[in-house]
C-alpha positions as CSV (number, residue, x, y, z in Angstrom):
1,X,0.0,0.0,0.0
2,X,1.3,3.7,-1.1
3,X,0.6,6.1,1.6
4,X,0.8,10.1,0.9
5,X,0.9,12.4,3.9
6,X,0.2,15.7,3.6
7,X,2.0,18.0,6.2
8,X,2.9,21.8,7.0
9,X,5.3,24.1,8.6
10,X,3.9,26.4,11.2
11,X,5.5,28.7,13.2
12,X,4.9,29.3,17.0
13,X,2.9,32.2,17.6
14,X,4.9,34.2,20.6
15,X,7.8,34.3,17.2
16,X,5.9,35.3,14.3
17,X,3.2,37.5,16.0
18,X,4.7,41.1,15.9
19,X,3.5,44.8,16.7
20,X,3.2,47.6,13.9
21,X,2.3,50.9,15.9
22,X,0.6,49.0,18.1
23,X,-1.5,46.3,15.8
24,X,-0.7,43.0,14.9
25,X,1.1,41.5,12.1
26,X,2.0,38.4,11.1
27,X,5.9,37.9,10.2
28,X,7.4,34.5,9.1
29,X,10.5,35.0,7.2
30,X,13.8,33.0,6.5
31,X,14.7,33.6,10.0
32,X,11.5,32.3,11.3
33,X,11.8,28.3,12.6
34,X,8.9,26.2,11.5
35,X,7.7,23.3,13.1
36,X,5.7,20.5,12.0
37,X,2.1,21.5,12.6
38,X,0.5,19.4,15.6
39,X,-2.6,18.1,13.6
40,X,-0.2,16.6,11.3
41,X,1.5,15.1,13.6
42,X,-1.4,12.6,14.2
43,X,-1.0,11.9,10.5
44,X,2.5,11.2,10.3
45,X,1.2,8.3,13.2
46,X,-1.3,7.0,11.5
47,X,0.8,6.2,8.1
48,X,3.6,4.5,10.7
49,X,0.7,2.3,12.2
50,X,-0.4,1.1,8.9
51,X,3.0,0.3,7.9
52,X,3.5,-2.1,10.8
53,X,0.2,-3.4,10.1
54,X,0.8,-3.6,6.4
55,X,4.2,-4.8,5.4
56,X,5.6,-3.5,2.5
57,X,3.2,0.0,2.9
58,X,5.4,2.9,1.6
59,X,4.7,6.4,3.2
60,X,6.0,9.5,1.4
61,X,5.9,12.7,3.1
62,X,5.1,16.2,0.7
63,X,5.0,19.5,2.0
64,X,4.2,23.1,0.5
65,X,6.2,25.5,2.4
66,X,9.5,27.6,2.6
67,X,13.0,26.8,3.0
68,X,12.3,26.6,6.6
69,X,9.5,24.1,6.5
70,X,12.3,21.3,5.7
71,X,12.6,20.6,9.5
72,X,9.4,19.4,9.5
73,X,9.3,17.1,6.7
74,X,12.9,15.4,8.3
75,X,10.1,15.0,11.6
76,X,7.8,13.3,9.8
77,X,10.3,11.3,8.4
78,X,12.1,10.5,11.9
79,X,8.3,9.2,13.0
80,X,8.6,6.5,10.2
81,X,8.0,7.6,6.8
82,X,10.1,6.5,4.1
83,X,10.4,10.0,2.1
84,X,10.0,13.3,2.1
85,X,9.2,15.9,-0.7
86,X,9.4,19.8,-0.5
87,X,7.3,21.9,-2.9
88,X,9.6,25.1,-2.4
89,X,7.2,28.1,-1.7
90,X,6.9,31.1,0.6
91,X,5.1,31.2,3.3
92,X,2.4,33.2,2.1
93,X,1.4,30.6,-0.5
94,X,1.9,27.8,1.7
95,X,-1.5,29.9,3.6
96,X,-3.3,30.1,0.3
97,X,-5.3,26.6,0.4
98,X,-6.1,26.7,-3.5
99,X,-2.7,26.8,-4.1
100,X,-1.2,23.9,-1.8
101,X,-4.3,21.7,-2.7
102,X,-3.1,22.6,-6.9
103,X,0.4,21.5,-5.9
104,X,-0.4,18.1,-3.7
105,X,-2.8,17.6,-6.3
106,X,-0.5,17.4,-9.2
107,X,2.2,15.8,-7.3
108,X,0.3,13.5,-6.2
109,X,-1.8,12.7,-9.6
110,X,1.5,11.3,-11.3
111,X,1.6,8.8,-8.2
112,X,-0.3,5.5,-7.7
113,X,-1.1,6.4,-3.9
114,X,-3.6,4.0,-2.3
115,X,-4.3,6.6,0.5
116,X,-3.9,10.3,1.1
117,X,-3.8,12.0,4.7
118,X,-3.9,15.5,5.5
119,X,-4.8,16.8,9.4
120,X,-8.2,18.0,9.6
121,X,-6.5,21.8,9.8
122,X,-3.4,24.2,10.0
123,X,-2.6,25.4,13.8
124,X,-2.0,28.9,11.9
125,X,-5.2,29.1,9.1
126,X,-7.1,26.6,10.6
127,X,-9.2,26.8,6.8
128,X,-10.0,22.8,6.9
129,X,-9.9,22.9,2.8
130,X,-6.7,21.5,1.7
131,X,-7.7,18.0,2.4
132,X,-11.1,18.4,0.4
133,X,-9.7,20.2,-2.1
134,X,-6.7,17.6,-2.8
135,X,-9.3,15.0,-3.3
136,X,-11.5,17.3,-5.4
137,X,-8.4,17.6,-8.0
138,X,-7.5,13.9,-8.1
139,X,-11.3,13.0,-8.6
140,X,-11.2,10.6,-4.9
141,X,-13.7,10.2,-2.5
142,X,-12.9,11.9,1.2
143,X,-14.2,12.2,4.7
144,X,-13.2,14.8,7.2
145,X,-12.5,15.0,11.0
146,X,-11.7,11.4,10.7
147,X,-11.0,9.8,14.3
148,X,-11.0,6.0,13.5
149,X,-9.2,4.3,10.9
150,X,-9.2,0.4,9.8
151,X,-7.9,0.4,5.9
152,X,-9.3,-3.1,4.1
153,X,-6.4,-3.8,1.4
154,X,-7.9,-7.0,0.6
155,X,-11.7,-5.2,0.0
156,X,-10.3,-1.9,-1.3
157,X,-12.0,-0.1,1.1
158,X,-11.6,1.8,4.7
159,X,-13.9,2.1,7.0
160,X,-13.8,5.3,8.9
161,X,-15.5,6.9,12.0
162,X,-16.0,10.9,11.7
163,X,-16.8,14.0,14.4
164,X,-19.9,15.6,14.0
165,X,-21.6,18.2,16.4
166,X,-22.8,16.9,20.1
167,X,-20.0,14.2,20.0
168,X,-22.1,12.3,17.0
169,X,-20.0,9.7,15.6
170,X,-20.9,8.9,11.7
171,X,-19.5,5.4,10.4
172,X,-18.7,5.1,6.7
173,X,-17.0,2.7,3.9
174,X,-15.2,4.4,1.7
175,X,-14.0,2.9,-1.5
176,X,-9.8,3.2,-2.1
177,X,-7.8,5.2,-3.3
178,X,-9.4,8.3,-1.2
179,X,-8.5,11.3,1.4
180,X,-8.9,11.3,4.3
181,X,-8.5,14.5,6.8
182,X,-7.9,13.0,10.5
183,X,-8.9,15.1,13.9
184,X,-6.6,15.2,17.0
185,X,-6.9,12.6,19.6
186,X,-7.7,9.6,16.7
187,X,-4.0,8.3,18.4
188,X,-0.7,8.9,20.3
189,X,2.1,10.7,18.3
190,X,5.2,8.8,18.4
191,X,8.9,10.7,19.0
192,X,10.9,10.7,16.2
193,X,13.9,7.8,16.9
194,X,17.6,9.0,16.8
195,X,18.4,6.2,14.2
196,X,15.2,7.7,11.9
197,X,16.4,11.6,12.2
198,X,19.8,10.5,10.7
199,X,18.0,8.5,8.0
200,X,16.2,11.1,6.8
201,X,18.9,14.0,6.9
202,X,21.0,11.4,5.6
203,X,18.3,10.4,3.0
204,X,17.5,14.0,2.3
205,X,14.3,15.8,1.2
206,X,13.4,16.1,-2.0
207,X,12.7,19.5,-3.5
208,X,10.2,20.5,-6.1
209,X,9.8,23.6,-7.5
210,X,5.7,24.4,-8.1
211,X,6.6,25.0,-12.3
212,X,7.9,21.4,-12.6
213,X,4.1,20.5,-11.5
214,X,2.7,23.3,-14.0
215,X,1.2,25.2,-11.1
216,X,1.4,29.2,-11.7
217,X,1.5,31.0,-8.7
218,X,-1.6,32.8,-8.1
219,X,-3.0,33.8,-4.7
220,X,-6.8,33.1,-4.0
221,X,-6.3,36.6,-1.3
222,X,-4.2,38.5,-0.2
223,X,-3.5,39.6,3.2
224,X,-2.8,42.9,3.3
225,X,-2.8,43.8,7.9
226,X,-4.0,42.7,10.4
227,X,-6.2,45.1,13.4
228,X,-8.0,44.8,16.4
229,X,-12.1,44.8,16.1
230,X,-13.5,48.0,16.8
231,X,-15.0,48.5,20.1
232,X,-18.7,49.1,19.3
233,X,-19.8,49.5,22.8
234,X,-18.8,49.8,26.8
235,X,-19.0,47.3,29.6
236,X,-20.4,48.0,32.6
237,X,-18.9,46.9,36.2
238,X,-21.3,46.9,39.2
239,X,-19.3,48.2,42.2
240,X,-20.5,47.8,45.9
241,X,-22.1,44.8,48.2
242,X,-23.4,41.4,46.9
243,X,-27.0,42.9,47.4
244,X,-26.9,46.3,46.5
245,X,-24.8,44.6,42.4
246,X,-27.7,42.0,42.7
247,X,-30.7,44.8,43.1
248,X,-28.7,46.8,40.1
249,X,-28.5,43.9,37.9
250,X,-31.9,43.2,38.4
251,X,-32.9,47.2,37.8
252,X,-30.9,46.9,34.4
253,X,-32.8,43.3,33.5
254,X,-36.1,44.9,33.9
255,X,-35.2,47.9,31.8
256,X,-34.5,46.3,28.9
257,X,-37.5,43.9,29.5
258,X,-35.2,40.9,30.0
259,X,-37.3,40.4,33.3
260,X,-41.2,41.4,34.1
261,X,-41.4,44.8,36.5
262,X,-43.6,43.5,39.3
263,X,-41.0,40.3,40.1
């Protein structure tokens, strides 16, 4: 079985977070270290789990993403996987979900993969398109917030258990090869071994520029700051004894005819 996981680079928040004249911005540069994003991390698990239970599975890692996003490919691969590929972007693209889904999707379409995972979301877009999107491209069926798992090789089929609202569980067969987008908690993230982090710097990434895949770079949006909400209106702190705040709540209540006057 040929297993494609979709990962990203994020970067933590307290270092690309910065203050313009007292707003917010969003900085992630060269200089910037990315990590591999925690909802992928339950992906890169879930690919190693197979391949014990499978023998002969192959995983291959991809990744849209910076110069900088490299460290978290050689994670993923330290966790188990057998390869990892780099489409070489800024970071700005790697946010632009249209994009990454038109490069995963072209990559992956020259490749016989038997299963594609993404995590359900980025820590720093959380959009939850990429996955869909992928599978959109390469014509595949998909389910998202996946938390359970059991792929059927011999059936060509996995059955998968989904999140809905009120903790709703929705049980499906789904028909291989497909996507699949998993939630946190559906397992345990392994450490990456010593002996697998010298593999794969030893190995090396792979690295793909987006032309060789015949996607143009085009942005979807385009962010152009970042700013606080405006304050539309004031709150109001009732100050003295636990009777005398209860009495003035209860004034204010009836006021605005949240409570009936005579009670």
């Amino acid at each position: 079985m040929n297993i494609l996981a979709c990962i990203k680079g994020v970067p933590e928040v307290e270092d690309a977070v910065a203050f313009n004249a007292d707003a917010p911005d969003v900085i992630a540069d060269a200089s910037i270290n990315l990590r591999l994003n925690r909802f992928d991390e339950f992906v890169a698990e879930a690919s190693v789990v197979l391949k014990t239970r499978f023998p002969g599975t192959v995983i291959d890692i991809v990744s849209v993403g910076p110069e900088n996003a490299k460290k978290a490919i050689q994670r993923a691969m330290g966790m188990g996987a057998d390869a990892g590929y780099h489409i070489l972007s800024d970071y700005s693209q790697s946010c632009d979900a249209v994009y990454v889904a038109n490069c995963i999707g072209q990559f992956a379409g020259f490749r016989p993969y038997d299963l594609i995972l993404a995590g359900v979301m980025s820590e720093d877009m959380m959009q939850s398109q990429t996955g869909p999107m992928v599978a959109q491209r390469l014509s595949l069926p998909w389910v998202t917030s996946v938390i359970h798992v059991d792929v059927r090789p011999d059936q060509k089929t996995v059955y998968v258990e989904r999140e809905l609202e009120g903790g709703i569980r929705e049980m499906i067969d789904v028909t291989l090869p497909a996507v699949l987008t998993l939630q946190s908690g559906i397992n345990e993230p392994r450490y990456p071994s010593i002996s697998n982090l010298i593999r794969a710097i030893d190995a090396g990434v792979e690295t793909i520029t987006p032309e060789s895949l015949g996607v143009v770079e085009k942005k979807t949006a385009m962010i152009t700051g970042y700013s606080y909400p405006e304050k539309t209106r004031e709150g109001l702190i009732l100050e003295g004894t636990i009777k005398e705040k209860a009495l003035a709540l209860l004034k204010i209540l009836r006021e605005k005819g949240l409570l009936e006057k005579n009670r």
